[in-house]
C-alpha positions as CSV (number, residue, x, y, z in Angstrom):
1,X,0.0,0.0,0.0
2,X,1.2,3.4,-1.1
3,X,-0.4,6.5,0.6
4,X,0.6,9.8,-0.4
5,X,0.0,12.3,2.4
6,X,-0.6,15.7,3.2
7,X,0.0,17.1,6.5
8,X,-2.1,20.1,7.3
9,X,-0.4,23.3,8.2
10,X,-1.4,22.6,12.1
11,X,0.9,19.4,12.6
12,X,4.6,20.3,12.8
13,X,5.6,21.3,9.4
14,X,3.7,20.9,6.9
15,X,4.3,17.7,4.4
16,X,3.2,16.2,1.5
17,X,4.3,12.9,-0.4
18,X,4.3,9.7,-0.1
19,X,4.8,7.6,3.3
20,X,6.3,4.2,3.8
21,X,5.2,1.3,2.0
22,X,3.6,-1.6,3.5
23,X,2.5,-5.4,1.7
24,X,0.4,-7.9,3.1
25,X,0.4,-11.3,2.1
26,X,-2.8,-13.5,3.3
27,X,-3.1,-17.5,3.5
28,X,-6.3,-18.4,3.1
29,X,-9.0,-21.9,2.2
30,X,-9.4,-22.8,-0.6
31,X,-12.7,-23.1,-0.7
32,X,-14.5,-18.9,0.9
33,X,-18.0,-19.2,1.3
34,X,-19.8,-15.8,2.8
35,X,-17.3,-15.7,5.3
36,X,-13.3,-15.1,4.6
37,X,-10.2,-15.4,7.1
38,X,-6.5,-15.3,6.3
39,X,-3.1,-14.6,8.1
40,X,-0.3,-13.9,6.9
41,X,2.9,-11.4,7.3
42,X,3.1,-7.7,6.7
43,X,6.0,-6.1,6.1
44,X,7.1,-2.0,6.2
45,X,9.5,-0.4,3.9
46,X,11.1,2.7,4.6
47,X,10.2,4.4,0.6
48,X,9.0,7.8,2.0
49,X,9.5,10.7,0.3
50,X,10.1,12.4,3.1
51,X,12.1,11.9,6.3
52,X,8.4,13.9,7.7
53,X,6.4,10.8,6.6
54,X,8.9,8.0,7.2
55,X,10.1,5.9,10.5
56,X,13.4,5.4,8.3
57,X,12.5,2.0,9.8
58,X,11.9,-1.6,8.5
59,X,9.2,-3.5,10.1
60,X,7.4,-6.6,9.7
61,X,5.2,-8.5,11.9
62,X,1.7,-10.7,11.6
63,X,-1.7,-9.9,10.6
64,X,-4.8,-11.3,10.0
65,X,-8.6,-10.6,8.4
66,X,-11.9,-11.9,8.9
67,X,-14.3,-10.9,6.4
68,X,-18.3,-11.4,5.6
69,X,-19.1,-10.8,1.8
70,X,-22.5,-11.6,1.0
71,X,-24.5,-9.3,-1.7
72,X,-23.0,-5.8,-2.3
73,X,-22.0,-5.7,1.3
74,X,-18.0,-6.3,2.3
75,X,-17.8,-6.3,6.3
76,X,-14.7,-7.1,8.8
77,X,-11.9,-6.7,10.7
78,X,-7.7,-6.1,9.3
79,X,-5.6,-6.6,12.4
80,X,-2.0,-6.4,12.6
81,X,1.2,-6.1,14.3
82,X,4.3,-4.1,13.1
83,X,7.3,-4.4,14.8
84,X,11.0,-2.6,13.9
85,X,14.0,-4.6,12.8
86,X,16.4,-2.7,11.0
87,X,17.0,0.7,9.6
88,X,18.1,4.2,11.4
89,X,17.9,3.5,15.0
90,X,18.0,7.1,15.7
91,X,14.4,7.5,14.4
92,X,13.0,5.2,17.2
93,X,11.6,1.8,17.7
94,X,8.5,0.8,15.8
95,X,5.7,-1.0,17.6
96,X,2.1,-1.0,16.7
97,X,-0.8,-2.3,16.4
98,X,-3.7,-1.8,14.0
99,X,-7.0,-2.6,14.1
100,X,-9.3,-1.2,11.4
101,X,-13.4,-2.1,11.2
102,X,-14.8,-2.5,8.2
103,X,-18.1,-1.7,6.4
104,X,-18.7,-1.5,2.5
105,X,-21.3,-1.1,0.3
106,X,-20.6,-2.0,-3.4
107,X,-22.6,-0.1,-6.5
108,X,-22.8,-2.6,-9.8
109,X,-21.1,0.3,-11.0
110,X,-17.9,-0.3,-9.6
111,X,-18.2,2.1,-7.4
112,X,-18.4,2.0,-3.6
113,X,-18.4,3.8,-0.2
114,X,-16.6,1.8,3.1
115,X,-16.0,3.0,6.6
116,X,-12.4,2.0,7.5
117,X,-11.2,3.8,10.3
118,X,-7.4,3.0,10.6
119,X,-7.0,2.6,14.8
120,X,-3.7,2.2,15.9
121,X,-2.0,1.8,18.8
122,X,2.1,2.8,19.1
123,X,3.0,1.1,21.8
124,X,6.1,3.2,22.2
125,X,3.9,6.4,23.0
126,X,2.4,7.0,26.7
127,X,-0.6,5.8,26.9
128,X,-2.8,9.3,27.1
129,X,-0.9,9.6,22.9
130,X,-1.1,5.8,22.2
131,X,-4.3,5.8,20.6
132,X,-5.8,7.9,17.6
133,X,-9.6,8.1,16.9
134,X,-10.0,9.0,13.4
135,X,-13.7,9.3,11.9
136,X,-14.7,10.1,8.2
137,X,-15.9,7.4,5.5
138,X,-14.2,6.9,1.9
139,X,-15.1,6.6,-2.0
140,X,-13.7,4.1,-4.2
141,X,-14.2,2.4,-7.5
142,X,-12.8,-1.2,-8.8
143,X,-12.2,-1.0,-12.9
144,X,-9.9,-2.5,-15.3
145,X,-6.7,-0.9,-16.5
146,X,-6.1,-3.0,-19.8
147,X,-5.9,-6.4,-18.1
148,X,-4.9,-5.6,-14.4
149,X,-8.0,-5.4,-12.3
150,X,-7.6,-2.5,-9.5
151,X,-9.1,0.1,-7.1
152,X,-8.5,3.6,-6.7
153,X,-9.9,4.7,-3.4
154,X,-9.6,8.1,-1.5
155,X,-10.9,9.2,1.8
156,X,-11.1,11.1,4.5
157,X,-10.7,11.0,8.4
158,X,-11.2,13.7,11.3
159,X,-9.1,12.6,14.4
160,X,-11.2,13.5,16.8
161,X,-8.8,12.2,19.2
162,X,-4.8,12.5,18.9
163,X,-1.6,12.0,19.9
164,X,0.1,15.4,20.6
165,X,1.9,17.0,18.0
166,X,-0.6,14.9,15.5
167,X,-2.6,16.0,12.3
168,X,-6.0,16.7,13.0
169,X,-7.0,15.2,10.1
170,X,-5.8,13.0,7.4
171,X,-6.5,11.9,3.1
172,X,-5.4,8.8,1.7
173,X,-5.4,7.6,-1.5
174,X,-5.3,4.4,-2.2
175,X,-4.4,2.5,-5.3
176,X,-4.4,-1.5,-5.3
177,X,-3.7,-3.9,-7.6
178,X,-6.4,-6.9,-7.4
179,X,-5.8,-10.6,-8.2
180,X,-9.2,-12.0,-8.6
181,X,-9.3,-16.3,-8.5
182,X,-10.8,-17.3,-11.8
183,X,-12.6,-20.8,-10.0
């Protein structure tokens, strides 16, 4: 996942670019009926464009999804752990977790509208700046670019409650590459 971030003029110094890279690979059954799990490993690269947007870190750790698709509606939960293990040291340890709720609605379009809410916890923070609670919704649509299926998806969060020295609100864009099983 590549997001490219702005940070508002209220945070310290402003930014804008893209932030460190993350990929998720998920084991799965074979055979999904309405409802979905997988685990697998994440992993964190340090590709920021800015030193702003970065933890100049790489991370990896587990995670894990649990997902109800039935219909137009795509429900669940993304949970996982990043943990540092190389990279500049000076920047700080990373150590969080995220969990992030999920409801979508799908349009036959191709379009649809999903309530994510990215809720992570650094574990490296006190605990009165551990915990940001962002709210906002996002819009997305699923098309073909000559044969690669993919989703462009942007949206939009208010954190409502912050760490200190923390944007008070965030957009992401996200642009992911689908694999789709043909059976």
């Amino acid at each position: 996942m590549l997001d490219r971030i702005w940070r508002s003029p209220t945070s310290p110094g402003e930014q804008f670019g893209l932030n460190d890279s993350q990929v998720s690979f998920y084991l799965t059954p074979q055979s999904a009926s309405e409802w979905i799990w997988g685990i697998g490993p994440i992993f964190q690269l340090p590709t920021a464009t800015s030193d702003g947007l970065s933890t100049s870190r790489r991370s990896a750790g587990p995670t894990a999804a649990f997902i109800y698709s039935n219909g137009p509606w795509f429900n669940g939960i993304l949970a996982y752990q990043l943990m540092s293990f190389a990279g500049n040291r000076d920047r700080g340890s990373v150590n969080h977790t995220c969990l992030e709720p999920e409801i979508n609605y799908n349009f036959d379009s191709g379009w649809y509208v999903d309530l994510d809410p990215p809720i992570i916890f650094d574990w490296t923070a006190d605990a009165a700046n551990g915990w940001p609670l962002p709210m906002g919704a996002d819009v997305g649509k699923a098309f073909y670019l000559r044969s690669q299926s993919m989703s462009l998806q942007i949206e939009t969060y208010d954190l409502i409650e912050r760490p200190d020295g923390a944007p008070q609100w965030i957009i992401r864009v996200h642009l992911t590459l689908l694999f789709p099983s043909s059976n």
